[in-house]
Structures are given as C-alpha cells and as structure tokens.
C-alpha positions as CSV (number, residue, x, y, z in Angstrom):
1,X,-22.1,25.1,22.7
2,X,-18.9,27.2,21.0
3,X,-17.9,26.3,17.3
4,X,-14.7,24.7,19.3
5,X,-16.5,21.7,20.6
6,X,-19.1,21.2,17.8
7,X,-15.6,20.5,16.0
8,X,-14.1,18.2,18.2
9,X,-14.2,14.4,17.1
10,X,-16.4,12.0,19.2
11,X,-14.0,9.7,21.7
12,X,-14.1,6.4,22.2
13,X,-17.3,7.2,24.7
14,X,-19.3,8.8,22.8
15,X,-21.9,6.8,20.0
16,X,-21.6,7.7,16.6
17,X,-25.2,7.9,14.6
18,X,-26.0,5.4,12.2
19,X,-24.8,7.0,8.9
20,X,-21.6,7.6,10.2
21,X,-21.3,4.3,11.5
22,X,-22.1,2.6,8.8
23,X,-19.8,4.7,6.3
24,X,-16.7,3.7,8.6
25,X,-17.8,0.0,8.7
26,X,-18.0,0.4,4.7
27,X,-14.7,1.8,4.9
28,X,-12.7,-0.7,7.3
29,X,-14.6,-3.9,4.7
30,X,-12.9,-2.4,1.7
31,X,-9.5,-1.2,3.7
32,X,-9.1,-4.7,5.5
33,X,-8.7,-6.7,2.3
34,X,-6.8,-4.3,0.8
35,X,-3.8,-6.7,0.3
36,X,-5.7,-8.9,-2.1
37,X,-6.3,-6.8,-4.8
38,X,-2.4,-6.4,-5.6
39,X,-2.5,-9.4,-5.5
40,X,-4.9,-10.4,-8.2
41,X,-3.5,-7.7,-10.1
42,X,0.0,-9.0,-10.0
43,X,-1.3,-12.9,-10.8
44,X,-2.9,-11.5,-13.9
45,X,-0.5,-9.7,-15.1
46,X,2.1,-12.1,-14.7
47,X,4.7,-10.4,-12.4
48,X,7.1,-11.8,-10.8
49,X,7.0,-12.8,-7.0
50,X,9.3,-10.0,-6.2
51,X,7.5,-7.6,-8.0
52,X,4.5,-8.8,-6.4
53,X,5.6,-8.9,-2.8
54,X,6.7,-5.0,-3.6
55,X,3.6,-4.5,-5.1
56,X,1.9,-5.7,-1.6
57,X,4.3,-2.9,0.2
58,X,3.4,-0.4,-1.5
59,X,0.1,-0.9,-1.1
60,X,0.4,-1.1,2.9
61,X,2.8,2.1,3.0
62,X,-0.2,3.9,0.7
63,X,-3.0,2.7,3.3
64,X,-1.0,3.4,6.2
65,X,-0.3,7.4,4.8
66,X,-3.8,7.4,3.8
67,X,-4.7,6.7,7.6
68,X,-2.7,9.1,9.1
69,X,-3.5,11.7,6.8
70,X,-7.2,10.5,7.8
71,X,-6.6,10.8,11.3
C-alpha cells in the first residue's frame, strides 16, 4: 500500500477500531450538549436573556467552525 492510501480517511464502509471509536463517541457526548453549558454560565452570572441567547450563538457558530476545521 502507497503513503496515499494509508492517509486516506475511512468511509462510511469501513469499521473504525475501538480506540478510535470510542474517542469520537467521547467527542459527540461532550459536543451534543454543548448548548447547556452557556447556559449555566449565563444563569449564574446573571445575564440578561439577550445576552444569553447570544451567548447560545456563539457557541453554535464556534462548534460549527470547529467541525469544519475538523473535517
């Protein structure tokens, strides 16, 4: 096998081993709540439901950037 495909990234056919696969499902538990923690946040620190609901933007602008840049 040539560097090339040692390099390519397994589709959607191909298993992943078990470390790997258990980092990722590590990674989408934390990623899929990640509207509740600015949430919390905001609560305790008293901002106001504007501030919060742009708070909750952000966040999904940063995670979605954070994905691509992943991809």
């Amino acid at each position: 096998m040539n560097r090339a495909q040692e390099e390519t990234p397994a589709s959607s056919s191909e298993s992943l081993g078990w470390g790997q696969t258990f980092l990722v499902s590590i990674q989408h538990i934390f990623v899929s709540n990640v509207w509740l923690d600015p949430i919390f946040v905001a609560s305790s620190a008293g901002l106001s439901l504007t501030l919060s609901t742009n708070l909750v933007n952000a966040i999904f602008i940063a995670s979605g950037l954070v994905t691509l840049i992943q991809a």
